[in-house]
N, C-alpha and C positions, 0 to 999 in steps of 0.2 A: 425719361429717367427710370435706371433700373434699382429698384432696392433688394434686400434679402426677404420681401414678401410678396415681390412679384411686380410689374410695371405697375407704378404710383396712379397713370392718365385711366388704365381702368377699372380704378378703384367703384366709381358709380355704377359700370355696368353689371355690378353682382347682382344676381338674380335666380329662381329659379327655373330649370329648364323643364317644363312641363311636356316639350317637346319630345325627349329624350325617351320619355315613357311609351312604349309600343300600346296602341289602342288608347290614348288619354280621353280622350272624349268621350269616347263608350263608358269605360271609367266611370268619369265625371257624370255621366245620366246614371250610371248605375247606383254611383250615392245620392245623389239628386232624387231618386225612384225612393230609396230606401229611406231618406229626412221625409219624405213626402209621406210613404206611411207610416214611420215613427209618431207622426205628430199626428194623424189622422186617427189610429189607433189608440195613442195618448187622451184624443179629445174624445171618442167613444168613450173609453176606460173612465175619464171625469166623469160625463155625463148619467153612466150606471149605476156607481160608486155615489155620486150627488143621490139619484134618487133612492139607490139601498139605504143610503145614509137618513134619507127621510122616513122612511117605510121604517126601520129597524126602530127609529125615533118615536112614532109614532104608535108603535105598538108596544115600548117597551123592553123590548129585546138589546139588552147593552152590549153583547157579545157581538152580535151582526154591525152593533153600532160604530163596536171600535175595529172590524174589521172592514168597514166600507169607510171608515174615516182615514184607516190606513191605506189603503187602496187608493182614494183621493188624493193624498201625498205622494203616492209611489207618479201617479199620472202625471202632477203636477213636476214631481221631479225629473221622470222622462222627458216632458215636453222641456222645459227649462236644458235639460242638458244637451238636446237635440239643437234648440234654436243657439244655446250658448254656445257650442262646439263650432259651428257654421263661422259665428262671432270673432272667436279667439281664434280660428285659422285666416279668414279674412286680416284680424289685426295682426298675426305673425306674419302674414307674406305681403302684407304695405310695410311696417316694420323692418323685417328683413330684405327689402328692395331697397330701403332708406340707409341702409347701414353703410 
């Protein structure tokens, strides 16, 4: 059966063609390479940030304090947006398979 959106039977097959994309897989390592050191970078960046944030603390220096406290957020918000990005494309393309 044909309608005015197109044959009704392959309504399920909609998907995306990842195929279509010339070199996908290279691609796909090449983001894969780049989430790999976002997060690896992210977790240095806490780990400096944590102990500047102690040192600054501990000597009194409130200006180092609030800028390695800042720092600790920005890490924390990199990594977060890195693994959440992974996330919400994952759930767009089961999502949009289901449609």
């Amino acid at each position: 059966m044909i309608s005015m959106f197109g044959p009704v039977g392959l309504a399920g097959q909609v998907g995306p063609d990842f195929g279509a994309v010339g070199a996908s897989v290279t691609l796909t390592m090449i983001v894969g390479a780049l989430l790999t050191v976002v997060l690896v970078v992210s977790v240095a960046m806490l780990v400096v940030c944590a102990i500047g944030w102690a040192l600054a603390s501990a000597s009194g220096n409130y200006q180092g304090l609030a800028r390695a406290r800042g720092g600790l957020w920005v890490a924390v918000g990199a990594a977060a947006l890195a693994g959440g990005g992974v996330t919400w494309m994952n759930f767009l393309l089961r999502t949009g398979s289901s449609l």
